[in-house]
Structure formats: structure tokens, C-alpha cells
N, C-alpha and C positions, 0 to 999 in steps of 0.2 A: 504494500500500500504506500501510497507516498504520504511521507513523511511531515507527520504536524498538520496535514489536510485533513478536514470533515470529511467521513465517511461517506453523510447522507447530506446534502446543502439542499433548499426549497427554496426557491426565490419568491412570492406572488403568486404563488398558482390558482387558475380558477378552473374554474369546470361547469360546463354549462348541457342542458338538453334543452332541445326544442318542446315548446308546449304549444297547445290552442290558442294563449293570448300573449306568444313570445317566447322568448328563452329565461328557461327556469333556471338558477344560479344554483346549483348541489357544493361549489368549493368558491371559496372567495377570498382572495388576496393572504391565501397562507403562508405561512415560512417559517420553517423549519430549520434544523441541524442537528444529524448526531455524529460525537467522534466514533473512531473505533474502540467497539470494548463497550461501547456505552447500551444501555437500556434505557430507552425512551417509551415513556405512555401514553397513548394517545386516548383521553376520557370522555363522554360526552353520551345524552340521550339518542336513540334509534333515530337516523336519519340527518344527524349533527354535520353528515361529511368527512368523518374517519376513515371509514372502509375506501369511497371514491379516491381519497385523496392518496393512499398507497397505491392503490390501480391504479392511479395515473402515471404511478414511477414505477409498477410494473409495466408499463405499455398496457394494461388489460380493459384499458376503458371500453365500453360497448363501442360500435362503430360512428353512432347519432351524433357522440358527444364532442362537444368542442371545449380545448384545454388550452389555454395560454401559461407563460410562464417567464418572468425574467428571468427566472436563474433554476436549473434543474439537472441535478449533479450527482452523482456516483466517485466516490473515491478519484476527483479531479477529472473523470469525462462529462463530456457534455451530451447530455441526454435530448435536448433538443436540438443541437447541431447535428450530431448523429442520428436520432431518426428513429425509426424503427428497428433496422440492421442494428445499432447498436444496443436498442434495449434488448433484443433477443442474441444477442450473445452473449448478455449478462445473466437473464434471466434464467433462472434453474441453477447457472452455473454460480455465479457470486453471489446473486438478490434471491430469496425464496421466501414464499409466500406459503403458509400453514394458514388453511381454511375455516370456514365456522363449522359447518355438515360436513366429517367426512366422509360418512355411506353416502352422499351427493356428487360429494368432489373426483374419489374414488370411481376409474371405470369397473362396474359390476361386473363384464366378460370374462376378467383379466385375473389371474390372480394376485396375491400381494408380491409375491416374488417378480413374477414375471413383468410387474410398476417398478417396482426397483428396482431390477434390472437394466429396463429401458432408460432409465435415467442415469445409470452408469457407465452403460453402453455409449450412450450420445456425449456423457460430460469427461469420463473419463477413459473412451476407449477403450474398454474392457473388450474381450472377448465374452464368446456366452456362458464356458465354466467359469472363467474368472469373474464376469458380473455374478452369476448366481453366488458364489461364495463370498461377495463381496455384500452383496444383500442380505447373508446369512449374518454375517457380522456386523450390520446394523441391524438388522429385527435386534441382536444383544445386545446392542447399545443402546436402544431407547427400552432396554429391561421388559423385554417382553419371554415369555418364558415357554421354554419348549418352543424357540424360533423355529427349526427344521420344518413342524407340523404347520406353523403359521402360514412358511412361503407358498404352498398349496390351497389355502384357502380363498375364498372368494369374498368379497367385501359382504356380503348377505350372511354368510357363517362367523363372521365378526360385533362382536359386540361394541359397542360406542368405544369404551376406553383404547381397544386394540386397534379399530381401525383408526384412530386418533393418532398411536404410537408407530401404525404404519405409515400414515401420510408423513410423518415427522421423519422416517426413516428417507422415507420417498425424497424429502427438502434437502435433507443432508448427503446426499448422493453426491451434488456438485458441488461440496466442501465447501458453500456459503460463507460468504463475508458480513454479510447482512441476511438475517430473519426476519420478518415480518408475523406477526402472532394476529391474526385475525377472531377476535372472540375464541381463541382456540378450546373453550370449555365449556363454551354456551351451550352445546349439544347434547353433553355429559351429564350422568347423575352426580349430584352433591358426593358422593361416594370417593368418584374416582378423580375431579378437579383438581384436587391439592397434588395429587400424584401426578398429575398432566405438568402442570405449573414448576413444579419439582424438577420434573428432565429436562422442563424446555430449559431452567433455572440454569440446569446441572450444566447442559449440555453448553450452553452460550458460553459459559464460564470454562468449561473444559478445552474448549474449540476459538475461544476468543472473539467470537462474535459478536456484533450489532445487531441490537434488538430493539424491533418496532413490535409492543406490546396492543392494540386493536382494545379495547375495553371501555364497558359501562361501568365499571364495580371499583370503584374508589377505594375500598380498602386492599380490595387484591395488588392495585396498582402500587398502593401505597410499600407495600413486601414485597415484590418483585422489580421496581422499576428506580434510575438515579432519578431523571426528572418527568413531569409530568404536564402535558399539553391539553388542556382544557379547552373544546372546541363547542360550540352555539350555532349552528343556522348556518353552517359554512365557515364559520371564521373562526379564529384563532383566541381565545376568549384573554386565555395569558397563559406562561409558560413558567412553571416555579418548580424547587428540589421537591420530590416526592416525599422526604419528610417535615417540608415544611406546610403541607397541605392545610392542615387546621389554622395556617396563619394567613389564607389563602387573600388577594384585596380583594378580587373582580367579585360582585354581589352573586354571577352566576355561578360560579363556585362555590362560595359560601352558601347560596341555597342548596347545590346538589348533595353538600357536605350535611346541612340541616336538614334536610328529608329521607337520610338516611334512618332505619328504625334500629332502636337499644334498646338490648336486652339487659341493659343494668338498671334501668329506670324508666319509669312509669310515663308514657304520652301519650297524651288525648285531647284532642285530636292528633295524627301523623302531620307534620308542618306539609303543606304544600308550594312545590317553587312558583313566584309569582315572575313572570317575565316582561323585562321594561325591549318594545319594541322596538327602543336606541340601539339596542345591541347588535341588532341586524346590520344598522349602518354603519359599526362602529362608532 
């Protein structure tokens, strides 16, 4: 990586779809940074422009949308001058994306072996013994147990936690420089979460990776991430250390902070956040 540069840089970015009476604004004027090694969280209610706004630096936006951007950067390339070509010879390989749904994400034909193979295959030139063994030793690495019997199964013979632990295996094929954690637990029973959270934990820290953490859950972020990007309506609300959250200024913060429920103490009614329609404009 070159040396002393942001990993992830965001200039402005907006993102826009067409509607009935115009274009609808999904991202607006963001901007971001994370260095290498770092763990950034990106929080905010369903629909805030979290998820759009990583697919837009994965290239994955649907084909309608329209993205602008001063400044949009990978480890010192340039993602907009290069285009397309260049986001797909990052993607898989350096940038990877871990999904909300993995019995969604996961092709159901294919078995899990034979998904991360193909991503071996393509990123690291394996042959087809060598990818398959090479898939064996990641189903172990995201501690999935009796991998052998895994690589034959089909996403449908998979339970939520495991194909989670498969897709994770699937990301890390092309030895990522950057993660991207998309809701990666939201699909999951309360059960198996904290274990999910655990490897992705383990694994970034093992592997020295950049983490883009995808989350509604303020306290999750708060145990897993250095800082913490609070997003509103498309935009960027304010960006503060994730243990400083309860010192939080932006009022939308502090209300998402106050609506949260305690189990130490008694409230009746649950606060509800009341939202000032300034904030859209900035």
C-alpha cells in the first residue's frame, strides 16, 4: 500500500435515481476516509444511504443511477478516472463486500466449495486441486467445523450462521485490503451474531485489514469499530471516535443514542427521535 495514504478517501459523493417528479437524491455530498488497519462504522436508520454509498465504491450501483464525485479513491487510485476497468480489478481482489442475506447472495446451484473456488481461481490463479484445498483452509479459518463436509453442500443445506461464515470465506479468497461488513448479522439469530462479529473482528485484525462496518445498532458499532459515521437522509450527519458516542453534538445522534431501550431502568414512554427537516439540507 502506499505509504501514509488513506486507504478509502470519498470526496462528495452523491447518488441519485430517477423518479416521477425528478431525481430522487439516495447519497449527498458524503466524504469519507479510512486509513489502513482502521475500522470505520457507518450508522444510521433503513434507507439513511449506507449500503448505496459503499456500492458506489464497489462499482455495484444498479445501472439507472447516477453518481458524481470529487474525489473517489482506493489506496491512491483513482476510481473515477479509471472507470469501470479499474473498479473490477479491485473488486473481489483488494475491496470485498460481505452481504446482508447470505442464502440470497449465495448462488443456490453451486456448492460452497465450488464459490470459493471460483474466486480463487480468478484472484489467485489456483488450479482446480489447488483452489479446492485452498477453500478447505478457509471454510477453517472462519471456524466453521467439519469444513470437508461443508465444501459439498448447497446454500439450502446451510443454516444462516454457516452460510454467513461461507460468504466470509468467499471475500477473503482475494486477500482483501479492505472489507466492507454490510448488516452482516441482520439475517442471523441473536444466537449466533456475536460469533459472526467475533471473526469478522478476528479476522481484520489477523489479516490487517480495513473495515467498512454497514450498521443500524449503535452499540454493536460502538465494540467493534475506531470511529463512527452517522448518516441522515443521504448525508453525513458527523463523524466522531466510536467511544466517544454518548458525547455525541449532532441532535440526530443524540436522539438515535436516546431511543435506544434499557434494560437497567424503567421508561415510559420509549423516547421517540423527532427530526428537524434542516438536516436534509444541511
Amino acid at each position: 500500500m502506499s505509504g501514509g495514504a488513506a486507504l478509502l478517501d470519498i470526496g462528495n459523493l452523491a447518488v441519485s435515481f430517477p423518479g416521477p417528479e425528478g431525481p430522487v437524491r439516495a447519497v449527498r455530498e458524503v466524504s469519507l476516509s479510512l486509513a489502513p488497519g482502521e475500522r470505520l462504522a457507518i450508522v444510521g436508520e433503513s434507507g439513511s444511504g449506507k449500503s448505496i454509498s459503499m456500492r458506489a465504491v464497489m462499482g455495484l450501483l444498479p445501472r439507472q443511477a447516477r453518481m458524481t464525485a470529487d474525489r473517489l479513491a482506493f489506496d491512491g487510485i483513482d476510481l473515477i478516472e479509471g472507470g469501470e476497468r479499474s473498479i473490477r480489478r479491485l473488486r473481489g481482489r483488494r475491496i470485498a463486500m460481505v452481504m446482508q442475506d447470505p442464502k440470497a447472495a449465495l448462488d443456490p446451484v453451486m456448492t460452497a466449495g465450488a464459490q470459493i473456488a471460483e474466486g480463487l481461481r480468478l484472484h489467485r490463479g489456483l488450479g482446480r486441486r489447488a483452489a479446492r484445498a485452498a477453500a478447505l483452509e478457509l471454510l477453517a479459518a472462519v471456524r466453521i467445523d467439519r469444513p470437508e463436509r461443508v465444501l459439498d453442500l448447497h446454500p439450502h443445506q446451510m443454516s444462516g450462521g454457516m452460510a454467513q461464515r461461507v460468504m466470509i470465506a468467499m471475500m477473503l479468497a482475494g486477500e482483501p485490503d479492505l472489507l466492507i461488513a454490510d448488516e452482516p448479522t441482520s439475517a442471523l439469530d441473536v444466537s449466533v451474531r456475536g460469533e459472526i462479529l467475533e471473526l469478522i473482528d478476528g479476522l481484520v485484525t489477523e489479516r490487517g485489514m480495513g473495515l467498512v462496518l454497514i450498521s443500524h445498532d449503535l452499540d454493536l458499532v460502538a465494540a467493534f469499530a475506531d470511529r463512527v459515521a452517522v448518516m441522515y437522509a443521504g448525508r453525513v450527519m458527523e463523524t466522531l471516535a466510536a467511544g466517544a458516542l454518548d458525547h455525541a453534538g449532532h441532535p440526530y445522534t443524540r436522539g438515535l443514542i436516546g431511543c435506544r431501550p434499557r434494560l437497567d431502568a424503567h421508561v415510559a414512554p420509549l423516547p421517540v427521535l423527532v427530526r428537524d427537516p434542516a438536516w436534509k439540507d444541511g
